[in-house]
C-alpha positions in Angstrom: 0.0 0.0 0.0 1.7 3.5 -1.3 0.7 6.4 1.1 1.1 10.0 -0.2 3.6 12.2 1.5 2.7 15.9 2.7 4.6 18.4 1.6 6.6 20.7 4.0 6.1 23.6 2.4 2.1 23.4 2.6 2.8 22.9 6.6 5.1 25.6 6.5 2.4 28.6 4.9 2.1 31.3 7.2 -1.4 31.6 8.2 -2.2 34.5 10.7 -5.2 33.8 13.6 -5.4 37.0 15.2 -8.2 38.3 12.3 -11.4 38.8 13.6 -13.4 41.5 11.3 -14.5 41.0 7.9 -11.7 43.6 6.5 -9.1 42.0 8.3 -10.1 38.6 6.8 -10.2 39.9 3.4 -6.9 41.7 3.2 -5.2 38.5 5.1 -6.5 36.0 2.0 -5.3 38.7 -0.4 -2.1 38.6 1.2 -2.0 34.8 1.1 -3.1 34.5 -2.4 -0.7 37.1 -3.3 2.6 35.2 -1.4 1.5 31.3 -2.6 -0.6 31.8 -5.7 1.5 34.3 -7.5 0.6 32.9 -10.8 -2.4 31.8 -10.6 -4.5 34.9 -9.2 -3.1 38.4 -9.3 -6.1 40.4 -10.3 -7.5 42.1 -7.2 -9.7 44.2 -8.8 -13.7 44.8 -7.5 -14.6 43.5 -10.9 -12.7 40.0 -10.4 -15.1 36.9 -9.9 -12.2 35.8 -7.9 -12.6 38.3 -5.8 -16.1 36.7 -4.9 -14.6 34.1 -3.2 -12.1 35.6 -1.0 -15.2 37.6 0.1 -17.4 35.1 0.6 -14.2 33.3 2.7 -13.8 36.7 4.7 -17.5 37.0 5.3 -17.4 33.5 6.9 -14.9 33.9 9.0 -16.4 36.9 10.3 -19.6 35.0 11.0 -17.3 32.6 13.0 -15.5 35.3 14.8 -18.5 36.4 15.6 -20.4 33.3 17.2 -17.3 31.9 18.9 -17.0 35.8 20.6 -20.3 36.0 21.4 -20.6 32.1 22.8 -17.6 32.9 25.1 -19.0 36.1 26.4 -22.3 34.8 27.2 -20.3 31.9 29.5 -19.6 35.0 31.9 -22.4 36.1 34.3 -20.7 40.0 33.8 -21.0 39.2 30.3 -23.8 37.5 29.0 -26.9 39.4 27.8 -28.8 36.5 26.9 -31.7 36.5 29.0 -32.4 32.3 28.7 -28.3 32.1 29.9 -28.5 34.6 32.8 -31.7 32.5 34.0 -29.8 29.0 33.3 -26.4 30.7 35.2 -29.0 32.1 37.9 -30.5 29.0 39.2 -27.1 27.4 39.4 -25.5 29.7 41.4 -28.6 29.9 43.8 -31.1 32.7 42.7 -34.5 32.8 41.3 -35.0 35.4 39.1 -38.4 37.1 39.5 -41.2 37.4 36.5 -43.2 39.8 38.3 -43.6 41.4 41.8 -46.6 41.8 43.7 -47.5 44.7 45.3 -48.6 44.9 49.4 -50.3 46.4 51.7 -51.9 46.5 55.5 -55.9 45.5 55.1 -58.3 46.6 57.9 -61.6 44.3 57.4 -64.6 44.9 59.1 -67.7 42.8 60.2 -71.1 43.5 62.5 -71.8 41.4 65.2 -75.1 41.7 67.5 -75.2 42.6 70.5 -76.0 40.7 73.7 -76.7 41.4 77.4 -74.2 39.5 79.8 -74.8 39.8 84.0 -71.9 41.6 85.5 -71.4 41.5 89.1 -69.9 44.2 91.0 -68.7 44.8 94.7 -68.7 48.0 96.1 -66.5 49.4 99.2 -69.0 47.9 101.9 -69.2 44.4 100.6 -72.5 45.0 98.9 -72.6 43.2 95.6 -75.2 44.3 92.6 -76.0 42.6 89.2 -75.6 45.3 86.1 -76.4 44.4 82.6 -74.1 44.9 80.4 -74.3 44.9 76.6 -71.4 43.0 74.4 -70.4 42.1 71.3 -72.3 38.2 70.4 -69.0 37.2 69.4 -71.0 33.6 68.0 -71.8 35.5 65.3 -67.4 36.2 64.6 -66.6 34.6 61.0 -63.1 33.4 60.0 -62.1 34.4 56.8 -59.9 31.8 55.3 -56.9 32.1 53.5 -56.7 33.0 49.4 -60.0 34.9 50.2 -59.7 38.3 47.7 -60.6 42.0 48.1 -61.0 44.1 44.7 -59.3 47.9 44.3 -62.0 50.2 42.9 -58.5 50.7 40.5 -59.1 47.4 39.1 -56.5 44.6 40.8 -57.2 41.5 42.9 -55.5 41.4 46.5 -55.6 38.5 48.1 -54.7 37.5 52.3 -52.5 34.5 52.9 -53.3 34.7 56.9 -56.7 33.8 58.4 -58.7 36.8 59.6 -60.2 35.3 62.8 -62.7 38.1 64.6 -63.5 35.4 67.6 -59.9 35.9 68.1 -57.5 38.7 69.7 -54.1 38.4 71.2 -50.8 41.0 71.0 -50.0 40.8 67.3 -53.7 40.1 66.4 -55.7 42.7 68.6 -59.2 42.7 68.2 -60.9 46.3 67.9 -64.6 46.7 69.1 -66.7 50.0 68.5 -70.7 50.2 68.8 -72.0 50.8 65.3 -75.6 50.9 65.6 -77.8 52.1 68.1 -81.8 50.9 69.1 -84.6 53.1 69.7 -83.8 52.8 73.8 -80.3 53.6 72.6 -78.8 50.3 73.2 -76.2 48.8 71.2 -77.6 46.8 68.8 -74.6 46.1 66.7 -70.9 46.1 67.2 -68.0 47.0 64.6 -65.7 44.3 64.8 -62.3 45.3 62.8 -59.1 42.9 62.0 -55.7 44.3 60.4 -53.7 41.6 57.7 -51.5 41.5 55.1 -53.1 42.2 51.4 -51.1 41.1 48.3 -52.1 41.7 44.3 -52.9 38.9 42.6 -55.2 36.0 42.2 -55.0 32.4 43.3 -55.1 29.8 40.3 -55.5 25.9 40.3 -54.3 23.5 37.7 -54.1 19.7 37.9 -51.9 17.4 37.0 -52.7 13.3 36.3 -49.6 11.5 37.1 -49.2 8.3 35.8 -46.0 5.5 36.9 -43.4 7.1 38.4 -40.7 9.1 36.3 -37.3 10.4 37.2 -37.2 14.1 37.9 -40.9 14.7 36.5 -41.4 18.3 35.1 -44.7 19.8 35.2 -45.1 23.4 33.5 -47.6 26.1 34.6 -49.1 27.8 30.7 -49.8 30.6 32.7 -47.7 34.7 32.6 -46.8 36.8 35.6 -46.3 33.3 38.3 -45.9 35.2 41.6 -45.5 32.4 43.5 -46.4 28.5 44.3 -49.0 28.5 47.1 -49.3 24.5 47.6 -49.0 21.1 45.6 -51.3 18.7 47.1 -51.6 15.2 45.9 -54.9 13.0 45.3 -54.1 11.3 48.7 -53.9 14.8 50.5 -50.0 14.6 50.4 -48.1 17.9 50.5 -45.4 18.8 48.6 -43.0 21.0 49.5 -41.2 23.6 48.0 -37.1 23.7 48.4 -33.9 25.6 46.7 -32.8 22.1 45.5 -33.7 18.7 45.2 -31.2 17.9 47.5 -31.7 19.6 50.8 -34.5 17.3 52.3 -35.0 19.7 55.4 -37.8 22.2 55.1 -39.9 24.4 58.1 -43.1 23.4 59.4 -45.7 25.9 61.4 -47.4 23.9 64.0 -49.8 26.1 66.2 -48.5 27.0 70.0 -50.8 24.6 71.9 -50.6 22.7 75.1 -50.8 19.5 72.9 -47.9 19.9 70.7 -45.9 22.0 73.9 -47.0 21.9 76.6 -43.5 24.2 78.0 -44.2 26.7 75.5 -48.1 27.3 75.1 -47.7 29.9 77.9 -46.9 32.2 75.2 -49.1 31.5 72.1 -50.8 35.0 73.2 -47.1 36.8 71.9 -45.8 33.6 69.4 -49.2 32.0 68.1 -46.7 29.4 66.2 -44.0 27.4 66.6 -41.3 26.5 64.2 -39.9 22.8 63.5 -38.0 21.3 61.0 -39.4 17.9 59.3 -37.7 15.7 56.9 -39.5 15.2 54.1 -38.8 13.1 50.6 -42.1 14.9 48.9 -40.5 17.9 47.7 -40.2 20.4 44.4 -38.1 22.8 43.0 -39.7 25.4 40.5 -37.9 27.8 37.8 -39.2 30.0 35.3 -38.1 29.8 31.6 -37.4 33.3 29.5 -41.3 32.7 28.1 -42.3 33.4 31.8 -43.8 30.0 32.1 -43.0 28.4 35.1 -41.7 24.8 35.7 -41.8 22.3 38.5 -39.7 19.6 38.9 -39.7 16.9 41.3 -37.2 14.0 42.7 -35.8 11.2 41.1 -36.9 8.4 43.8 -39.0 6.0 41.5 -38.0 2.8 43.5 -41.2 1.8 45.9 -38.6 -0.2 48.4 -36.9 1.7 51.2 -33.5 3.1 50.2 -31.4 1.3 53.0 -32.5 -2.2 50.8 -31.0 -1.1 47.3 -27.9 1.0 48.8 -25.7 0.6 51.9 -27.3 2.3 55.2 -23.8 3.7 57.0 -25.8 3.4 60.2 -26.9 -0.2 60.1 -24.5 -1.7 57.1 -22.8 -4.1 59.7 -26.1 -4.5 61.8 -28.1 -5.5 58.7 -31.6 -3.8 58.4 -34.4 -4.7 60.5 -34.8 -8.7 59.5 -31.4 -9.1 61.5 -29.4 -10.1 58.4 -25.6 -8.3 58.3 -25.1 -6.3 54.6 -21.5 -6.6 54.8 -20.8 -8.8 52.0 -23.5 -7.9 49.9 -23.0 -6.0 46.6 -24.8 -3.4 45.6 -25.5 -1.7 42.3 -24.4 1.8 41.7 -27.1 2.8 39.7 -29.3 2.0 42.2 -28.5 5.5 44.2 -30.5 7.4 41.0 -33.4 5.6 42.5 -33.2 6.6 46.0 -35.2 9.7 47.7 -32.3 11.4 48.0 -33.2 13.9 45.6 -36.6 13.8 46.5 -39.8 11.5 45.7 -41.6 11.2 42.3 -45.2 11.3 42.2 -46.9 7.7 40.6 -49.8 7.3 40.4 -52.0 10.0 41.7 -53.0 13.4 40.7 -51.3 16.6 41.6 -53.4 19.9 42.2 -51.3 22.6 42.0 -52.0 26.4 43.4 -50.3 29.4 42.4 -50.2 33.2 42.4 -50.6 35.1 39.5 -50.6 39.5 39.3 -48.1 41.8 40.6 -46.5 44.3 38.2 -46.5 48.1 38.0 -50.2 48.1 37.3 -50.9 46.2 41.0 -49.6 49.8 42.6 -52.6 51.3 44.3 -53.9 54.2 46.2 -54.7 53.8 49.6 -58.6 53.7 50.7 -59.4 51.4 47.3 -59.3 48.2 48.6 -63.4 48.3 49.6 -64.9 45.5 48.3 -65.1 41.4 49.0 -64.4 39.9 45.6 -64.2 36.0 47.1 -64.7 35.0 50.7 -63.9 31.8 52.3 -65.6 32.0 55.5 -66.6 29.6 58.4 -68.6 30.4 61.5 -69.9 28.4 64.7 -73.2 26.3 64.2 -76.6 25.9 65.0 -76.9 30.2 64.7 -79.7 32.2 63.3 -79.9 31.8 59.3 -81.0 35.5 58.6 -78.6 37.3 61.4 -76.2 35.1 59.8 -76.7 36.3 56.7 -76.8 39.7 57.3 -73.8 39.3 58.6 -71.7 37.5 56.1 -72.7 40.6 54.3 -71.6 43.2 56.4 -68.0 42.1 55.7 -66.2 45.1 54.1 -62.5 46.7 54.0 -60.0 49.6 53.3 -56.2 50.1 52.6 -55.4 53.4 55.2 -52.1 52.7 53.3 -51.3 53.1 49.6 -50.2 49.8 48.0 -46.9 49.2 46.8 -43.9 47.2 45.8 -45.6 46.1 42.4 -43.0 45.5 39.9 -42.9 44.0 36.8 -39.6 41.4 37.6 -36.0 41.6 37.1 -34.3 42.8 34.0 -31.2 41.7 32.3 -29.2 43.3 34.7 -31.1 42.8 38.1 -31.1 39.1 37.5 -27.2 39.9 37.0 -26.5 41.8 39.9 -28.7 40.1 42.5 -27.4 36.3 41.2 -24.2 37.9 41.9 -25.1 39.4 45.4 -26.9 36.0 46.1 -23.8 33.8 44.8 -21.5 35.2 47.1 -23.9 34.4 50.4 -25.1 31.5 49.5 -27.6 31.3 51.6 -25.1 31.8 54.5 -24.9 34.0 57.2 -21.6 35.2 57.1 -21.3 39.1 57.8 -22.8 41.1 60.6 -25.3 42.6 58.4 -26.1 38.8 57.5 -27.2 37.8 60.8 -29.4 40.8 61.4 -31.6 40.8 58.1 -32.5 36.8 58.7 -33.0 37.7 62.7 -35.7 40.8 61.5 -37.1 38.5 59.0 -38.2 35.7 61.3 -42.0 36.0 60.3 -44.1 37.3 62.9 -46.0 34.3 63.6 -43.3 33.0 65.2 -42.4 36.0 67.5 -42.1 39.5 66.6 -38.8 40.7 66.8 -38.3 44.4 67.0 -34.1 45.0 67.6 -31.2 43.0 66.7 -27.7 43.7 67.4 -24.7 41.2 67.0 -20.7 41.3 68.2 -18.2 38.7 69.2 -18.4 37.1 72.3 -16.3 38.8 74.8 -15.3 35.7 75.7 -12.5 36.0 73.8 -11.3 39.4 75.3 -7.5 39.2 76.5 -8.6 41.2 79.5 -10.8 38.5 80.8 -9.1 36.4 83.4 -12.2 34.5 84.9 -11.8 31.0 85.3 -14.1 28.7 83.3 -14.2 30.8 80.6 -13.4 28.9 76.9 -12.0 31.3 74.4 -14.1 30.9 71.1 -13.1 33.4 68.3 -16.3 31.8 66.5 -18.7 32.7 69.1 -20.9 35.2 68.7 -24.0 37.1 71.1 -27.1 37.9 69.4 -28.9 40.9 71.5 -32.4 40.8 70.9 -35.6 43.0 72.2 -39.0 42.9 70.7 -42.4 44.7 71.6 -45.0 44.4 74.8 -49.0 44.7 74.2 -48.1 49.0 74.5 -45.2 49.0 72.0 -43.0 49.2 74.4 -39.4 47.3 74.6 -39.5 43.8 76.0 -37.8 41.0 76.5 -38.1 38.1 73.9 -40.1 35.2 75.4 -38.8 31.5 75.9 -40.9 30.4 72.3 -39.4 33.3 70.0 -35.8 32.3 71.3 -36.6 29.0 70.7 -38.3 29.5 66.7 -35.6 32.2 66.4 -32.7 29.8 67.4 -34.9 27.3 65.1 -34.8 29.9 62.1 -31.1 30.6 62.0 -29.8 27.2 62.4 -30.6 26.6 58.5 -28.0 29.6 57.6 -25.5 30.3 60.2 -22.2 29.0 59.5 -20.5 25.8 60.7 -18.2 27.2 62.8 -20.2 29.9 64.1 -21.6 29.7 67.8 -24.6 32.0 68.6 -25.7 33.0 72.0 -29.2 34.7 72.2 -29.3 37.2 74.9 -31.6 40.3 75.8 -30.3 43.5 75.1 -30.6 46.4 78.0 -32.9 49.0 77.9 -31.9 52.6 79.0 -34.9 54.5 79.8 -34.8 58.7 79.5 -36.6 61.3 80.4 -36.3 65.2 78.6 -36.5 68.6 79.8 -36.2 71.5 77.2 -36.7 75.3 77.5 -37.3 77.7 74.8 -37.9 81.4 73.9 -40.6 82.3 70.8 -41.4 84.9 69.5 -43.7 87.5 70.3 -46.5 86.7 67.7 -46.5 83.5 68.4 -48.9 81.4 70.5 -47.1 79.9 73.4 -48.5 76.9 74.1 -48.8 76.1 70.3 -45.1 76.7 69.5 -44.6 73.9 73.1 -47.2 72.1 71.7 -45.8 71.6 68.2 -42.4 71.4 70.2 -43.2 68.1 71.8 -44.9 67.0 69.1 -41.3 67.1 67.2 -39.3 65.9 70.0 -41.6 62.5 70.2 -41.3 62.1 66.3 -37.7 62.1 66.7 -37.4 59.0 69.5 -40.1 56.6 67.9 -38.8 53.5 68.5 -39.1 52.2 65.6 -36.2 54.5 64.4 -33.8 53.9 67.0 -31.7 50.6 66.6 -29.3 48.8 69.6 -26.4 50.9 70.7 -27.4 54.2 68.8 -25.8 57.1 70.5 -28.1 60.9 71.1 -26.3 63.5 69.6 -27.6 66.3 71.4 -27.3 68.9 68.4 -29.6 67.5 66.5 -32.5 67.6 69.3 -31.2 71.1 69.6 -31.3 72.1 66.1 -34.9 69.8 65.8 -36.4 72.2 68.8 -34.8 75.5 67.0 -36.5 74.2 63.4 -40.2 74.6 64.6 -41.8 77.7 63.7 -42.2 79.9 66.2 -39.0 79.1 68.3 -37.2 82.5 68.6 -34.1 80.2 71.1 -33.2 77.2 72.8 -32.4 77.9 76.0 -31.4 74.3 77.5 -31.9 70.7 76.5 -31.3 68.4 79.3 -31.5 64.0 79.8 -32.0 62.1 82.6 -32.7 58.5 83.5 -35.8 56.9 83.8 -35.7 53.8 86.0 -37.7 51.8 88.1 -40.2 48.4 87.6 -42.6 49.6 90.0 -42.9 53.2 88.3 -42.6 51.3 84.7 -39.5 51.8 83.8 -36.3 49.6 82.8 -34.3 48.7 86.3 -31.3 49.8 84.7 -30.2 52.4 85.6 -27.8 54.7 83.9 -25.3 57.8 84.1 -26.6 60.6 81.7 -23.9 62.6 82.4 -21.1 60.5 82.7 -22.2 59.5 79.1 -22.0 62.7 77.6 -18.9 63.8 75.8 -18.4 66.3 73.0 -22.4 66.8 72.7 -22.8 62.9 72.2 -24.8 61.0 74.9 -23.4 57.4 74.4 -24.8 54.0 75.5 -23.2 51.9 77.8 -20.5 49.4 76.6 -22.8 46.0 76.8 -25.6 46.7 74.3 -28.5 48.8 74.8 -30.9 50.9 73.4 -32.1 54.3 74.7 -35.9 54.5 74.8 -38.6 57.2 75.7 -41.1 54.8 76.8 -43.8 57.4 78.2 -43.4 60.8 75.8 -46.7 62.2 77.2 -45.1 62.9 80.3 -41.2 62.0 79.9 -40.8 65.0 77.7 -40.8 68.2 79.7 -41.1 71.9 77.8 -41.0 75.3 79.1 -41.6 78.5 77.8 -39.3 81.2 78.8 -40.3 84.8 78.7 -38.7 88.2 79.6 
């Protein structure tokens, strides 16, 4: 057999690979042409045929350059504008881009309830005891509006409430208001105004369903349906829930169980403060969902098809040289690699049944609304006691009505190109982790307040660690870490966290704090103040009104909701708040003092005001604290100078 031999000088051509336009194509063929073909093409004119073909070959190569460019830059999250490959490199690095956002917003609903006489007996100084009649709201006659129930905007969108509205019901976070609406002729109450505040949210719940048939390995469902908010539920025919997760992998997910004696008996003590406790259940039944650039939305589920338990088709570390529960030892036995694609471990797939899915659809710009247009019940899902009068009933079922005192925002119509890049980037480098300070705090404030309202956070290092410390017993941990926390009382005023917010809190950051990381919950200390200020106006001014508008300022100013842990008072800018209201000609003094005192009300801390104070700054102490003006009606003190 003869084999033909290459020639050197064809290897040897110089062939450049740094072109990448068309021009630069084009005058490197001419070149080449020019140096090997010599005699065989020398006419480089426009009018040339030949000239067809090097164009054509330069026009190619561009197209090439092109792609191969464009392919390579679309690889790179900073690069890539794409919107199918920023979705694709999204999900992998963690983050769900949004199609939509809905908009929120405080609901108050109302409901009438008659009125009924209740006996009320009553003791006076000399031991004499009388029966008075007293008249009451009937709460039989409370409903409980369910959840997915929808209110309509006289602007046109749907809100929807994902809480239960329950009127029989009042407790710190869920207070019950009662006002007499209606009078009789002997002017009796004959109805009461029953009011409930919850969350609203745009958009409308949707069903579809889904016959599954034998099982199959990561089943995908897709929802044909624009502007997916969210997944509400995925029940199966056999009343199964599944559960929504980040990936298919993490098998851990929350559960909300109601603070009752039966499921804790330690902690029902509190339900008034944290109506719900949080637990973590295992669960195989779970989902993962991701939106394609079409906005449809997609739901996947595990790959566990096999109907034995896993430890009998792969090796159990716990019991592998105990043997499973017939006794028998699994040492020798083989097992088949390709049997772990049939496990749970990514999660269950449905066989067999039928899945009805619920979802959220709304939000966008357009789900924006002004307050006071929420009025009117579009869907109700309401249950009441039994055995109650038919027409009262009726009447009030009717009676149910609401209002938004707050505009509606937050509506948006989902993530561009370059949100989904910036947030996957933002999301990527948490991971889901608490790592930073700032961390720590945003998943302690967004424990959901269900589980315990939490009103300040403040986190440092354990002290522990402090070279100054000599105290025996103490373990240096560079990893540990104190979490101060302080919520509200029935008054708004700073309290303590109770035993069952510690306890879901504690729950609740388990799932994100880092390995190494040790956390201490403590209370942080509350420094309670008092104020004095005196002032000067002017002549045409009203006295008491300038004071008046004074105080008004100064309790503005310390609303606790705007002062966080370890927040110093700079006393120039209560000067400078005092000098601002019209009418205030000077500012003759500004004084703080402590407040203390259980018995009077107060924290029992007490604290050094003026061995605080430096440069015009009042600072709080070194463990943290927060100042608080817990009584401004008669902590804050103004006077009215005159000469």
């Amino acid at each position: 057999m003869a084999y033909n031999k290459v020639s050197n000088k064809t290897q040897d051509k110089d062939v450049k690979y740094l072109n990448k336009d068309f021009n630069s194509f084009k005058q490197q063929l001419m070149e080449f042409t020019e140096v090997y073909f010599p005699n065989n093409f020398n006419d480089f004119s426009e009018g040339n045929p030949g000239m067809m073909f090097l164009e054509m070959a330069a026009y190619v190569g561009d197209v090439l350059s092109f792609y191969t460019d464009t392919q390579l830059k679309e690889s790179f999250l900073t690069l890539a504008q794409e919107k199918e490959n920023l979705y694709n490199m999204a999900y992998a690095m963690g983050y769900k881009p949004k199609v939509t956002t809905a908009a929120s917003t405080n609901l108050d609903v109302f409901q009438l309830v008659p009125s009924k006489i209740s006996n009320r007996t009553v003791t006076n100084e000399t031991g004499d005891t009388t029966i008075n009649q007293l008249y009451e709201p009937d709460l039989d006659y409370t409903l409980k509006i369910k959840p997915n129930s929808t209110f309509k905007s006289t602007e046109g969108p749907i809100f929807y409430i994902n809480n239960e509205v329950d009127f029989g019901f009042s407790s710190l976070f869920d207070p019950l208001e009662t006002s007499v609406y209606q009078y009789d002729k002997n002017q009796n109450p004959e109805y009461f105004l029953l009011k409930k505040t919850t969350k609203a949210i745009s958009g409308e719940v949707k069903t579809q369903s889904f016959t599954i048939g034998s099982a199959e390995k990561f089943k995908t469902l897709t929802l044909f349906d624009n502007n997916i908010i969210s997944i509400e539920s995925v029940i199966d025919s056999d009343g199964n829930t599944w559960s929504e997760v980040p990936y298919l992998a993490q098998d851990i997910i929350f559960e909300e169980i109601e603070n009752t004696v039966a499921n804790d008996p330690e902690l029902q003590q509190y339900n008034n403060q944290t109506p719900y406790l949080l637990k973590l259940k295992q669960s195989s039944r779970r989902f993962i969902s991701r939106f394609k650039t079409n906005n449809k939305l997609e739901i996947q589920f595990g790959a566990g098809i096999s109907d034995k338990a896993d430890e009998q088709i792969i090796p159990n570390p716990d019991n592998i040289g105990l043997g499973i529960k017939d006794g028998r030892s699994k040492l020798d036995v083989a097992y088949d690699p390709s049997n772990f694609l049939l496990t749970r471990a990514y999660g269950q797939a449905p066989s067999n049944t039928t899945l009805t899915v619920t979802y959220l659809v709304g939000g966008g710009l357009n789900s924006n609304v002004n307050s006071n247009t929420i009025t009117k019940p579009e869907f109700l899902i309401t249950s009441n006691k039994p055995n109650l009068n038919g027409s009262l009933l009726t009447f009030v079922e009717s009676s149910v009505i609401s209002t938004n005192p707050e505009a509606a925002i937050g509506g948006s119509n989902g993530d561009s190109v370059e949100d989904i890049r910036l947030n996957t980037i933002a999301n990527f480098s948490a991971q889901q982790r608490t790592v930073t300070k700032e961390d720590y705090l945003i998943r302690t404030l967004s424990l959901p307040p269900k589980f315990g309202r939490i009103a300040k956070a403040y986190i440092t290092q354990d002290d522990q660690i402090s070279t100054l410390i000599t105290e025996p017993g103490k373990i240096p941990n560079p990893s540990a870490l104190n979490l101060y926390t302080l919520g509200y009382n029935q008054n708004k005023h700073l309290a303590n966290l109770n035993t069952a917010t510690k306890t879901n809190l504690s729950t609740y950051l388990e799932q994100f704090r880092m390995l190494t990381d040790a956390i201490n919950i403590k209370d942080a200390f509350v420094i309670n103040l008092g104020l004095d200020f005196q002032i000067t106006t002017f002549k045409t001014y009203n006295n008491e009104e300038v004071l008046l508008n004074c105080i008004t300022e100064l309790k503005n100013y310390f609303n606790i909701d705007k002062w966080q842990v370890n927040q110093p008072i700079i006393i120039s800018e209560v000067t400078n708040l005092i000098a601002g209201v019209i009418g205030v000609q000077t500012v003759e003094s500004v004084g703080f003092y402590n407040k203390n005192g259980t018995s009077l009300g107060y924290s029992k801390y007490k604290y050094d005001f003026s061995g605080a104070t430096k440069n015009g700054v009042i600072y709080p102490s070194m463990d943290p604290s927060i100042f608080e003006l817990k009584y401004p009606n008669s902590d804050i003190n103004g006077r009215v100078t005159t000469y």
